[in-house]
C-alpha positions as CSV (number, residue, x, y, z in Angstrom):
1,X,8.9,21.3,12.9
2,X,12.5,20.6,14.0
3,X,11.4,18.3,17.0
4,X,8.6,16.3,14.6
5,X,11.7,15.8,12.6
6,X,13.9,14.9,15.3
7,X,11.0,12.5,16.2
8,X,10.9,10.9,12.7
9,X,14.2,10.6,12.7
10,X,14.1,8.0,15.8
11,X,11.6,6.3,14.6
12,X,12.9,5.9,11.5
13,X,15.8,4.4,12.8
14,X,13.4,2.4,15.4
15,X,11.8,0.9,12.5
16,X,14.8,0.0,10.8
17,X,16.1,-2.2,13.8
18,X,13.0,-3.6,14.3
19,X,12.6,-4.8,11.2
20,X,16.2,-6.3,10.4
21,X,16.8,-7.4,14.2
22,X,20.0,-6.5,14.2
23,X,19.8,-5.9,18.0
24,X,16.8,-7.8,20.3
25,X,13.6,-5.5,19.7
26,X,13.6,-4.9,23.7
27,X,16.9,-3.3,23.2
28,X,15.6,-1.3,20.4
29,X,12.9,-0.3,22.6
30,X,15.1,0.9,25.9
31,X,17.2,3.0,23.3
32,X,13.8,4.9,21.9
33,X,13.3,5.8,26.0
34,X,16.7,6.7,26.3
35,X,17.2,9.0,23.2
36,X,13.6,10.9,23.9
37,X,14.4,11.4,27.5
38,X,17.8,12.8,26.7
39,X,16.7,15.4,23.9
40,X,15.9,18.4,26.3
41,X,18.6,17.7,28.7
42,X,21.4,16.9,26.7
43,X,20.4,19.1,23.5
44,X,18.1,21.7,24.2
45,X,15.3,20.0,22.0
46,X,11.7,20.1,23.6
47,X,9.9,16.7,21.8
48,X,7.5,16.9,25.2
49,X,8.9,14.4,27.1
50,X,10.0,14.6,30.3
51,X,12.4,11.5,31.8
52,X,8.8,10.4,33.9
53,X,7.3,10.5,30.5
54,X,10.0,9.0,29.2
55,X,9.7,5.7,31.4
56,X,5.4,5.9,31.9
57,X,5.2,3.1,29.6
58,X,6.3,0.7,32.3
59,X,3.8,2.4,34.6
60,X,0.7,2.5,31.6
61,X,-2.4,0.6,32.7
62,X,-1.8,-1.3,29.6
63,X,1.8,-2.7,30.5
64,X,0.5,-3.5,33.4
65,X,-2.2,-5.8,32.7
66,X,-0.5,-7.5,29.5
67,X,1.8,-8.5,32.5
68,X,-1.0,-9.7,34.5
69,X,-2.1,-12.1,31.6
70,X,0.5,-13.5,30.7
71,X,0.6,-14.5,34.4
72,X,-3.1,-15.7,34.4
73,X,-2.4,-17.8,31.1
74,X,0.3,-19.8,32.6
75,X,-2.4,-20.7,35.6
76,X,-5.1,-21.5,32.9
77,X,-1.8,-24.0,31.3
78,X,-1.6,-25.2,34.5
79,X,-5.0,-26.4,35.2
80,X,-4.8,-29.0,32.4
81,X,-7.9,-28.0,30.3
82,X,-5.5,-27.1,27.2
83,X,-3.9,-29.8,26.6
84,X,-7.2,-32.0,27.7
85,X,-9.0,-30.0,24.4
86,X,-6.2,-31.7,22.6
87,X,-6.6,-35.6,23.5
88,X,-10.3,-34.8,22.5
89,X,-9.7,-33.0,19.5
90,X,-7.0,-36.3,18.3
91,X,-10.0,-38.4,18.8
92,X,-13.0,-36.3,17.2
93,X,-11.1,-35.5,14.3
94,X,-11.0,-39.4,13.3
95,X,-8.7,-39.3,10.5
96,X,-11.2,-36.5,8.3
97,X,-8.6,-33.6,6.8
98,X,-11.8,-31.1,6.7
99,X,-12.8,-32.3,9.8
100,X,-9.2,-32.0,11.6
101,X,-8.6,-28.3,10.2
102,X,-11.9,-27.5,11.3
103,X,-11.2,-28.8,14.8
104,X,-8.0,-27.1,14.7
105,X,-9.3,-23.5,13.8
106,X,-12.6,-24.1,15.5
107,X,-10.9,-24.4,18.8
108,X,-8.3,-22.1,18.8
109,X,-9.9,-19.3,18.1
110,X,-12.2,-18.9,21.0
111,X,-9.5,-19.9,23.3
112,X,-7.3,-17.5,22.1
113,X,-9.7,-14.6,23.0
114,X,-9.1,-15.7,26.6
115,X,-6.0,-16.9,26.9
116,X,-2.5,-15.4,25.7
117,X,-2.5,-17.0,22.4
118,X,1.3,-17.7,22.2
119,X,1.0,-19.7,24.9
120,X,-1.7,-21.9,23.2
121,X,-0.2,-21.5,20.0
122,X,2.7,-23.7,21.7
123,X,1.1,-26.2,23.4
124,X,-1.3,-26.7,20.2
125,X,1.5,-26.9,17.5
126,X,3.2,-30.6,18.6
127,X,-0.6,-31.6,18.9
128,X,-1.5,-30.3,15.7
129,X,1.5,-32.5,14.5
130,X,0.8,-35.6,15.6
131,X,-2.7,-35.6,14.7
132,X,-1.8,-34.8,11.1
133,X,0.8,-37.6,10.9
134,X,-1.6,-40.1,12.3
135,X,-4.1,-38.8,10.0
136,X,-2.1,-38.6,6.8
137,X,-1.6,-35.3,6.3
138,X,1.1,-32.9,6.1
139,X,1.8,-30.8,9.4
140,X,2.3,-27.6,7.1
141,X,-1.6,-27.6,5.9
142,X,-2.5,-27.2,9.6
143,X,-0.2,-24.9,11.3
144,X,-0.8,-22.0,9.7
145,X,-4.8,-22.2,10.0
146,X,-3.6,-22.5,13.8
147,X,-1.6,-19.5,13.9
148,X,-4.4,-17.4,12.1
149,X,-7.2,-18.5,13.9
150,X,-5.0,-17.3,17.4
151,X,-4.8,-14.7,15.8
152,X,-8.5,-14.1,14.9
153,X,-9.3,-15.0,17.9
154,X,-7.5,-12.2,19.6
155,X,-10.2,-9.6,18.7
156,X,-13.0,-11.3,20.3
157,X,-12.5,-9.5,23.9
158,X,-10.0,-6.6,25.4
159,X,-7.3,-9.4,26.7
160,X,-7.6,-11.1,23.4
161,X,-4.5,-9.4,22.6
162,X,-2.2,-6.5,23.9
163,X,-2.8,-4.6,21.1
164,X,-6.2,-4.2,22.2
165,X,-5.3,-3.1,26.0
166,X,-3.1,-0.7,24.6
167,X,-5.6,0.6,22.1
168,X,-8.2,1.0,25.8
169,X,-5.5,3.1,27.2
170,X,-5.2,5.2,24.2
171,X,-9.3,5.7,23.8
172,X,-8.8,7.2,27.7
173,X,-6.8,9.6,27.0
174,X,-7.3,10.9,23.3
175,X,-10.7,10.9,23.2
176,X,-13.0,13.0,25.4
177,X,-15.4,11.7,27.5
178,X,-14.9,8.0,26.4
179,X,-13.1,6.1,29.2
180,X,-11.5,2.5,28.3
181,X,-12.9,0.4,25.9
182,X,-15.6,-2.5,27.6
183,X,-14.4,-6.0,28.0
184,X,-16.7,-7.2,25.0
185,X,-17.7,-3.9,23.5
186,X,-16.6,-4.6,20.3
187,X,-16.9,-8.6,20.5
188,X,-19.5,-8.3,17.8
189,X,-17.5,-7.3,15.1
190,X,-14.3,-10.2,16.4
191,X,-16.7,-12.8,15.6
192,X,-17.5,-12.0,12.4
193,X,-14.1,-11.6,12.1
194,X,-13.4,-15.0,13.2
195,X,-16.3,-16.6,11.7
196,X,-15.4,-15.1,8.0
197,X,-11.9,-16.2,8.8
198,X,-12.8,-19.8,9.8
199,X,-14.4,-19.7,6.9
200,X,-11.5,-18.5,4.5
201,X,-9.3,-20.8,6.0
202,X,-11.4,-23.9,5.4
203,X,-12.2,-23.1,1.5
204,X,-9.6,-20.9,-0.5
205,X,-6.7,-21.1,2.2
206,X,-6.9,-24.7,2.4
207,X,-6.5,-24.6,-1.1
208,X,-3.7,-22.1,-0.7
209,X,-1.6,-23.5,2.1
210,X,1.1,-25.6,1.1
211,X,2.5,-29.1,2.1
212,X,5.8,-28.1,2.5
213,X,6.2,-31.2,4.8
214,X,6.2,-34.8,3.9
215,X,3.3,-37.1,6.1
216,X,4.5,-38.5,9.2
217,X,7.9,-36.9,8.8
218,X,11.2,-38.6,9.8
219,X,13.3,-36.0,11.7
220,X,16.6,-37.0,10.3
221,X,15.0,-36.8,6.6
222,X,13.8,-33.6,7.5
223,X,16.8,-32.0,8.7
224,X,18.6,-33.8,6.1
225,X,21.1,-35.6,8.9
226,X,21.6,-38.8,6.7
227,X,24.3,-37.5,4.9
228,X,26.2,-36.5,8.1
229,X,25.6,-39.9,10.4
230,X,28.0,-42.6,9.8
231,X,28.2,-45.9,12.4
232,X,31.7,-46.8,12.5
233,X,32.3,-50.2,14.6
234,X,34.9,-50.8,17.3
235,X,37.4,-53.9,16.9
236,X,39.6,-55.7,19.4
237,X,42.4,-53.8,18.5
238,X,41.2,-50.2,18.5
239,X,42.6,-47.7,21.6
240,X,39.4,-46.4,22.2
241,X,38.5,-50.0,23.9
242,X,37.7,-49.4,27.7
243,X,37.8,-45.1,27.4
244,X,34.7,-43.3,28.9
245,X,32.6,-42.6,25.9
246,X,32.7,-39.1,27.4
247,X,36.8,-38.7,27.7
248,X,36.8,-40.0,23.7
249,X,38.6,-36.4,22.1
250,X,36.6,-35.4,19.3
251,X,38.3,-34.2,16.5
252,X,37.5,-31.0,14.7
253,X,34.3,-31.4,12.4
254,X,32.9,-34.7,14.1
255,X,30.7,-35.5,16.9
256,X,29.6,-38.8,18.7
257,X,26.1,-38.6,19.0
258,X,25.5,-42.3,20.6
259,X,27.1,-45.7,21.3
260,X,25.4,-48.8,20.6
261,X,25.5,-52.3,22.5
262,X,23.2,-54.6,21.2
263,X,19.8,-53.3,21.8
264,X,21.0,-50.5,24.1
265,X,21.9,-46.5,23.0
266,X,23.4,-44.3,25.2
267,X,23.9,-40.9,24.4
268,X,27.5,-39.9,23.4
269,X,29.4,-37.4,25.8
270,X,26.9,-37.8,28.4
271,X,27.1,-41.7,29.1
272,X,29.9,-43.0,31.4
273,X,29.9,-46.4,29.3
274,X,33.3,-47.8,28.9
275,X,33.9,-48.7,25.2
276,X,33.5,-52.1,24.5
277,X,34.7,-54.4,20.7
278,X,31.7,-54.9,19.0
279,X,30.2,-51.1,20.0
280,X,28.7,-48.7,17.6
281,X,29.3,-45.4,17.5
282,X,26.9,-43.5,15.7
283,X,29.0,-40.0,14.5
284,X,28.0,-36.4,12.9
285,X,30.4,-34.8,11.5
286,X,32.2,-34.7,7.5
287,X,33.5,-37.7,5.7
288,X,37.3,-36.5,5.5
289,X,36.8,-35.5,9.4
290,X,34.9,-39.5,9.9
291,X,37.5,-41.4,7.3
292,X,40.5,-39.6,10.0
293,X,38.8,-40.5,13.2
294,X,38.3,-44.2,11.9
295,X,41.7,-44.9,10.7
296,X,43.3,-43.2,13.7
297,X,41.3,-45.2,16.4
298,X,40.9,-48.8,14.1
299,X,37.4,-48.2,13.5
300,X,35.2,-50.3,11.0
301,X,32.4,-48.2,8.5
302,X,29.7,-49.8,8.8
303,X,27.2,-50.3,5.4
304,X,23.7,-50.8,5.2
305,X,22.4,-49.7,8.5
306,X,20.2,-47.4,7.5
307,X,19.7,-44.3,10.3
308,X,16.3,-42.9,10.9
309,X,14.2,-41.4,13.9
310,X,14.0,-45.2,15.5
311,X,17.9,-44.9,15.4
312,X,18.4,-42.6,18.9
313,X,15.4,-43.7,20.5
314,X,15.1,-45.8,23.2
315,X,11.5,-45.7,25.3
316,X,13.1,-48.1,28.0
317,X,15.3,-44.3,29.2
318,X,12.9,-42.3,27.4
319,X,15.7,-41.0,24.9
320,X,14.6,-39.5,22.0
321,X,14.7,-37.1,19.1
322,X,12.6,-33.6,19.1
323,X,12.7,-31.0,17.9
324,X,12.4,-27.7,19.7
325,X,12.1,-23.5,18.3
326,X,13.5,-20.9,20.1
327,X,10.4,-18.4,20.8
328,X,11.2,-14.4,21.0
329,X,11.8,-14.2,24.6
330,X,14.1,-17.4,25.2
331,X,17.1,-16.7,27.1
332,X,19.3,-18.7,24.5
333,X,19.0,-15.6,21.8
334,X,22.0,-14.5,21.1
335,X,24.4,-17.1,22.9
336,X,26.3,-20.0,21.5
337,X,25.3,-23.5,22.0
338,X,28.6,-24.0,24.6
339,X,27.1,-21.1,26.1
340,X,23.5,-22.4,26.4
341,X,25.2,-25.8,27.5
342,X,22.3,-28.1,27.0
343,X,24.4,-31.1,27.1
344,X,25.8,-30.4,30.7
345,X,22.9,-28.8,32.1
346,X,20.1,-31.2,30.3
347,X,21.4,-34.2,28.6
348,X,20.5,-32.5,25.8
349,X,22.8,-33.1,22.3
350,X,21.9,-30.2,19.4
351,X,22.4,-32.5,15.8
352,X,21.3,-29.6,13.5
353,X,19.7,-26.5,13.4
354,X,17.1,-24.9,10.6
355,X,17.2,-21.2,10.5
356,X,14.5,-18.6,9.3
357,X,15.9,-18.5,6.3
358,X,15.2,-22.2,5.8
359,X,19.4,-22.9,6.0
360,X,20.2,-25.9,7.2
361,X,23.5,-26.1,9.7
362,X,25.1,-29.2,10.9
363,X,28.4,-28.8,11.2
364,X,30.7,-26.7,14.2
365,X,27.2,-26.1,16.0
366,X,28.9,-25.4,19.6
367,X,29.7,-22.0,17.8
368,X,26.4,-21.3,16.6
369,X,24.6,-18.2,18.0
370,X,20.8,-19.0,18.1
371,X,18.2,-17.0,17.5
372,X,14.1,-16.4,17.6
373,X,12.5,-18.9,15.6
374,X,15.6,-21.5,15.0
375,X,14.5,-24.9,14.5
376,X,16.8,-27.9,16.9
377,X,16.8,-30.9,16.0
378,X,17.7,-32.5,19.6
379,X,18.7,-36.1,21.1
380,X,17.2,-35.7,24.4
381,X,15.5,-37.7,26.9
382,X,11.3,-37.0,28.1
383,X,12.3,-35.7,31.5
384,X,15.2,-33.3,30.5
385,X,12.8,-31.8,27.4
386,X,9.8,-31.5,29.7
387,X,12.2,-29.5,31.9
388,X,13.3,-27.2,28.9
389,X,9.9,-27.1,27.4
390,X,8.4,-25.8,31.3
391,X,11.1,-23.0,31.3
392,X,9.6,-21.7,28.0
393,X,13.0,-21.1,26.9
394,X,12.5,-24.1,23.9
395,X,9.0,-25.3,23.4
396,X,8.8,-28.9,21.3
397,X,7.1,-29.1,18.3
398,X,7.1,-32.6,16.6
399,X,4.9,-34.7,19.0
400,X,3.5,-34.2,22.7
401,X,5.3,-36.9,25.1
402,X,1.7,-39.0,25.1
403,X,-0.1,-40.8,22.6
404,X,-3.0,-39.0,21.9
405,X,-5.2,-41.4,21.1
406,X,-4.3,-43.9,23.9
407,X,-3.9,-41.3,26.4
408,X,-6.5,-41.2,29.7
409,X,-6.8,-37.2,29.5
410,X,-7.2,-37.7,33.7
411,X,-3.8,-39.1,33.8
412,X,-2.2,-36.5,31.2
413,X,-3.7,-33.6,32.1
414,X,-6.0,-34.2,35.9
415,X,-8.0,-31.3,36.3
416,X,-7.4,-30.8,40.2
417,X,-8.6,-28.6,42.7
418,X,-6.0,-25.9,41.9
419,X,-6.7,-26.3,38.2
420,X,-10.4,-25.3,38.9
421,X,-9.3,-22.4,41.3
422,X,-7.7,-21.3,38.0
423,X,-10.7,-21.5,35.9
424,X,-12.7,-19.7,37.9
425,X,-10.6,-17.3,38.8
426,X,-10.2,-16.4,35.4
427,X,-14.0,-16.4,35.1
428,X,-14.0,-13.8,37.9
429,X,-12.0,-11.6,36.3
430,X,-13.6,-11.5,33.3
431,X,-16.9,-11.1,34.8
432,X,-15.3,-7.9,36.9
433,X,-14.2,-6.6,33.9
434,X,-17.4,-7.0,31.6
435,X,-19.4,-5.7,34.5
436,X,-17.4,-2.8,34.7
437,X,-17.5,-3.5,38.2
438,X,-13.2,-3.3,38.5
439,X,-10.6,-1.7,35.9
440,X,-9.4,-4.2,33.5
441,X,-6.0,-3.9,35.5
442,X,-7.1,-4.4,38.6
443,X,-9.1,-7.1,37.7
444,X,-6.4,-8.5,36.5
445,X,-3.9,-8.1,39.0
446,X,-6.4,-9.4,41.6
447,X,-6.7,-12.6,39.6
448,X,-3.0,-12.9,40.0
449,X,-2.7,-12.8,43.4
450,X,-5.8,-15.1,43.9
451,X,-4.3,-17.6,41.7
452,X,-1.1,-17.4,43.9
453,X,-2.6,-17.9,47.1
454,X,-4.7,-20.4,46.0
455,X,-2.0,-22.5,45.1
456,X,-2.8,-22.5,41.2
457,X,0.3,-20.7,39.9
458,X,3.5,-19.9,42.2
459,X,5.3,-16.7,42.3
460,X,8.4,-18.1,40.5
461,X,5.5,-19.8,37.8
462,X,3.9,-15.9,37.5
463,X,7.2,-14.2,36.6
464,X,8.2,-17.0,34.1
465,X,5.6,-16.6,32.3
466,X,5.8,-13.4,31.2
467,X,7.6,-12.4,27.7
468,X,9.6,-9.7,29.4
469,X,11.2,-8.3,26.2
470,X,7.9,-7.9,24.9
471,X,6.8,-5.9,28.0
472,X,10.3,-3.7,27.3
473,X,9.1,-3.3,23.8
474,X,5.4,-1.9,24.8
475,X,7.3,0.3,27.3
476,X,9.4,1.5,25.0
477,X,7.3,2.4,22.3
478,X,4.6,4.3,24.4
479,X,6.5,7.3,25.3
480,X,7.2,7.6,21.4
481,X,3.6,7.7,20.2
482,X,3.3,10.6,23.0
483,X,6.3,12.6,21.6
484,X,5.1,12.2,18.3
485,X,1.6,13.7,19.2
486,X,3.2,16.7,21.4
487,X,5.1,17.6,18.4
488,X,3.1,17.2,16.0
489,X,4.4,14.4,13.9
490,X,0.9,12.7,13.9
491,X,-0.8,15.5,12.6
492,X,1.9,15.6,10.0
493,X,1.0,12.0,9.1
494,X,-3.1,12.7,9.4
495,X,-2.5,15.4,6.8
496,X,-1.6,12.8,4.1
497,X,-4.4,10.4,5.0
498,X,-6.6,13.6,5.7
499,X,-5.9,14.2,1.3
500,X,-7.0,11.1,0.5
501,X,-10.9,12.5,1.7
502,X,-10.4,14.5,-1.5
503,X,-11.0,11.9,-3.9
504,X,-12.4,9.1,-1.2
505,X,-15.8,9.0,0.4
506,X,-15.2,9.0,4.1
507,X,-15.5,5.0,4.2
508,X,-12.6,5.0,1.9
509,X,-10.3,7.2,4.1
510,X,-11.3,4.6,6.6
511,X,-10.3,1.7,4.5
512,X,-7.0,3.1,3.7
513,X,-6.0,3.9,7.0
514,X,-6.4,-0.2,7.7
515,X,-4.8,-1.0,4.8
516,X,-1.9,0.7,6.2
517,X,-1.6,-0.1,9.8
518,X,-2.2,-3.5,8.4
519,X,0.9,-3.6,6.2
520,X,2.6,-1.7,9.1
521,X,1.9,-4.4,11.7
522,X,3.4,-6.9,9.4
523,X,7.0,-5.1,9.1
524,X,7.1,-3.7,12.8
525,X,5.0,-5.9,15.3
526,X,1.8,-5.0,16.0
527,X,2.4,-3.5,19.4
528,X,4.7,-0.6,17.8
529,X,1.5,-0.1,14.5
530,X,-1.1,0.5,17.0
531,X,1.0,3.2,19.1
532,X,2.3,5.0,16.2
533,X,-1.2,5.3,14.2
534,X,-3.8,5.7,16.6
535,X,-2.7,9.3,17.5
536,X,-2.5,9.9,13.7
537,X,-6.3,7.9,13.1
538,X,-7.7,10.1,16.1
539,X,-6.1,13.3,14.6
540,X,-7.5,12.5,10.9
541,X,-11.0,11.9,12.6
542,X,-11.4,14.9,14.2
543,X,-10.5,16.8,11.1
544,X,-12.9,15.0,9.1
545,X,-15.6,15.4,11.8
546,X,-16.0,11.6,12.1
547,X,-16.0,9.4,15.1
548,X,-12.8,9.3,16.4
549,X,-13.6,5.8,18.3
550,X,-14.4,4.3,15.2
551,X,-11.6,5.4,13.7
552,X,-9.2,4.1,16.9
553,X,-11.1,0.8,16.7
554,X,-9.5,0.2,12.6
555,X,-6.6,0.8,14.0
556,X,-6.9,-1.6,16.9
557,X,-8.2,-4.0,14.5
558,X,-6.1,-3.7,11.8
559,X,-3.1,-3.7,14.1
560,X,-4.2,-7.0,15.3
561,X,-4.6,-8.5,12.2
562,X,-1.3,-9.4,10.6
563,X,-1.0,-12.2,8.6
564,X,1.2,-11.7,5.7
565,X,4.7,-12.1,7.0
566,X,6.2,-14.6,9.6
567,X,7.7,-12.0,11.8
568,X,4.4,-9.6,11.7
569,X,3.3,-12.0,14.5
570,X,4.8,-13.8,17.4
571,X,2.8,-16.9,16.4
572,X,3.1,-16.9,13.0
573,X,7.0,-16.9,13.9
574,X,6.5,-19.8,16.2
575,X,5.0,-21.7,13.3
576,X,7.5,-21.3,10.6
577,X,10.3,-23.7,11.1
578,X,8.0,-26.3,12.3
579,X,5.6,-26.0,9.2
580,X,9.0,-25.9,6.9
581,X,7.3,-22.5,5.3
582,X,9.2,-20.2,3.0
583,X,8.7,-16.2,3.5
584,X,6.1,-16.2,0.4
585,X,4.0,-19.1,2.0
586,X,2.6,-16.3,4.8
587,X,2.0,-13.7,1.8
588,X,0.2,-16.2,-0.2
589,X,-2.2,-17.2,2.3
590,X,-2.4,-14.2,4.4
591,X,-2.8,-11.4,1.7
592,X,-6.5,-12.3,0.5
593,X,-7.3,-13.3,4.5
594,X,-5.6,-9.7,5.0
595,X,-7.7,-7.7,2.5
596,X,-10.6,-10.0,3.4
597,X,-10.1,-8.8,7.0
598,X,-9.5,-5.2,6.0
599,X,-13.2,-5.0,4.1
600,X,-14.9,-6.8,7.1
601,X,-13.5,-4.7,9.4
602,X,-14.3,-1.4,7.5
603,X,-18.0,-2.7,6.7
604,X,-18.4,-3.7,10.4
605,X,-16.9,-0.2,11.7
606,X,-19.3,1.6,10.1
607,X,-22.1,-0.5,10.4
608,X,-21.7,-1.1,14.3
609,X,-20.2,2.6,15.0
610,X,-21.0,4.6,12.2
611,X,-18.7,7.1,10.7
């Protein structure tokens, strides 16, 4: 009883960093490995883990292929055929909302049981965007019917999601004489789970989902930069006349974001350009801080010129403004923007950021310490963001750098030789795996390597892709579902859903176990639900003398399923800045699609399985 505690006790404390990120969820994650392996050596206490145990997450078959897909989804990306889907989609959907949300879901979903879905979540999103504007309609009624139907989509097959791989591992070892679950064993179920979800999405959550975003958007309304940007004009007299732009000294509270000559805008401290009388500089920064800096350097205020998007653009150099999120796995988390150093690196000037919480910041930004799910709003220029956006560090969200509808899909997005290779590649491995002919993860892994060789995705491509702190996090959290089996924390669990057979029919126990993995997966990721409760939905199983697969499966399902917060799911995250969501938006219209789910996945359990 003292090592289930001891057990508890770290995941309690797990849980509680994972769900207030006070430290990176990888981190977390090493920390679980390091306390468990640690217990018997350093204390005496026996939780059943040995240091090899300890670490056999990074070694699980499941680790392993998530790994491997992410890899393979980058060489799908590659091949074109993604962002092809989207030219077609921008001119199908001619200008119908029912018709573009359809387009949106109806697409997305089936892809995403193929294909990583954050991966297509991002490339979909500035799409999505631009199709909206030019259609009239606001960006937020379509971007969380895309991140839903991703995420529907993931329980069509076994690579839908890595929930599901890790839930194949688990039916391996827990349950006797089963094996891993079959490529498309329980695909019948995922598409009524998709279908009824499609459906929900294009009745009562259409209703549901808010506009939280005006029609074709104007960045600089949006992140509410007006107020900041004054032009101030140079005279004949001022000392600034003939200084690099760059070597101007900024004072404290005040940026200069361009300089204007005539028709020509040249990006502040990364332009070279001599000041001239009769410039522009266009400023961010407060008025005391802009009424200093004018008097000081004989600067005129300019009134009347009103400053929008068309302000910093200039299609002649390809500057721009974007706007760009930080995904979970960006190397920028936790560093400043001098640290990150996008102007010196990639002519890239930061004007404001929107946090998660929906607060808007535009003033001292070098000082700012990003983090996941931060919304930039960026002066940039098309070949320095396509750099940025390739490193998956930042990924754009406001517009793809093509006009959809004018676009010649084999120009934007050739389907070559090595983008075929790809394709079918990927159709090998899935036929390995359905045909049982090769494990999952060695289907997998074989993909990879004949994806490399044949040129479709290069070594350096393979290992960007992956989301490495959520491979840390799977790895982490493995070794502590096996401790809390060995000591018997699961059973400890079972025994309170094990009650509930006292006053619930057998179905019922099975509905209340995916209501609570569900609310579980929307607190602590999904990855860390279906590790902790599968033990405990095996356990309560065999004590009822049900089918323990069945019982694995609501958890896989229900662990998959998370809809009802913004950090229960890596693409719902992605979605939230650029949609301008609140918190309650996600609870609004994912609670009914999250009960919805919860009854169609209970009915089709024990309709399909039986009980």
């Amino acid at each position: 009883m003292v090592e289930a505690t001891i057990v508890f006790l770290i995941i309690g404390v797990a849980l509680v960093l994972f769900v207030s990120e006070l430290i990176p969820n990888d981190i977390t994650a090493l920390m679980v490995i390091v306390s468990l392996a640690a217990l018997y050596p350093v204390f005496g206490i026996d939780v059943g883990i040995e240091p090899t145990d300890a670490i056999s997450g990074f070694s699980n078959p499941a680790t392993i292929t998530i790994i491997a897909m992410y890899m393979l989804s980058a060489g799908i990306q590659n091949s074109g055929i993604v962002d092809r889907l989207g030219i077609i989609l921008a001119r199908a959907t001619k200008g119908d909302e029912r018709l573009t949300l359809l387009a949106t879901v109806g697409s997305t979903g089936p892809i995403a049981g193929f294909i990583n879905n954050t991966p297509v979540v991002a490339v979909f999103i500035p799409m999505i965007t631009d199709i909206a504007n030019r259609n009239h309609l606001s960006p937020s009624k379509l971007l969380i019917p895309l991140s839903f139907a991703a995420i529907l989509g993931g329980t069509l097959t076994l690579i839908g999601t890595g929930t599901n791989l890790i839930a194949s591992n688990f039916a391996d070892v827990l349950i006797e004489d089963r094996g891993p679950i079959g490529f498309f064993e329980f695909t019948k179920l995922g598409v009524i789970i998709l279908i009824v979800g499609i459906t929900y999405l294009m009745t009562i959550g259409r209703w549901l989902t808010p506009a939280r975003l005006p029609v074709a958007e104007d960045l600089t309304e949006l992140f509410a930069i007006e107020d900041h940007l004054y032009q101030l004009g140079v005279t004949e007299g001022s000392p600034l006349v003939d200084i690099p732009i760059a070597e101007v000294e900024e004072p404290a509270g005040l940026s200069i974001v361009q300089l204007e000559r005539g028709t020509d805008a040249f990006q502040g401290r990364m332009s070279d350009r001599l000041i001239q009388p009769g410039d522009r500089l266009v400023v961010l920064g407060t008025f005391p801080s802009v009424e200093s800096f004018a008097k000081q350097n004989d600067l005129l205020r300019l009134y009347g010129r009103e400053v929008s998007d068309a302000t910093f653009r200039d299609p002649a150099r390809g500057d721009t403004l974007a706007k760009l999120v930080v995904p979970e796995d960006s190397e920028y988390i936790g560093k400043s923007l001098e640290e990150a150093r996008l102007g010196r690196r990639y002519e890239t000037m930061v004007l404001a950021i929107k946090r998660r919480s929906g607060d808007l910041i535009h003033q001292d930004l070098g000082t700012i310490e990003l983090a996941a799910g931060d919304t930039l709003l960026v002066r940039s220029n098309a070949a320095a963001l396509s750099y940025l956006t390739d490193r998956g560090d930042l990924f754009r969200v406001d517009s793809p750098p093509y006009d959809l509808l004018t676009a010649d899909p084999n120009e934007v997005s050739p389907i070559e030789r090595n983008g075929l290779y790809a394709i079918a590649t990927m159709g090998l491995v899935i036929l390995l795996a359905a045909l049982n002919i090769l494990p999952i993860v060695i289907a997998a892994l074989l993909g990879v390597i004949l994806m490399v060789i044949l040129g479709s995705l290069s070594p350096a491509e393979a290992y960007d892709a992956v989301s490495w702190n959520i491979i840390f996090l799977i790895a982490g959290v493995i070794p502590l579902g096996i401790a809390l089996q060995e000591t018997g924390g699961a059973a400890l669990v079972a025994d309170l859903v094990y009650q509930s057979a006292e006053v619930l029919p057998l179905i019922g126990v099975l509905f209340v176990l995916i209501i609570l993995t569900g609310l579980l997966a929307n607190i602590i990721t999904p990855v860390a639900t279906v590790v902790l409760m599968i033990p405990v939905a095996v356990d309560v199983a065999a004590r009822l003398g049900s089918d323990e697969f069945s019982f694995l499966l609501a958890v896989m399902f229900a662990s998959a399923t998370s809809f009802m917060t913004p950090v229960g799911y890596q693409t719902n995250l992605m979605i939230y800045g650029p949609g301008g969501y609140r918190f309650t938006d996600f609870l609004r219209v994912g609670g009914p699609l999250q009960l919805l789910s919860a009854v169609i996945i209970t009915l089709g359990i024990a309709h399909f399985w039986g009980l």
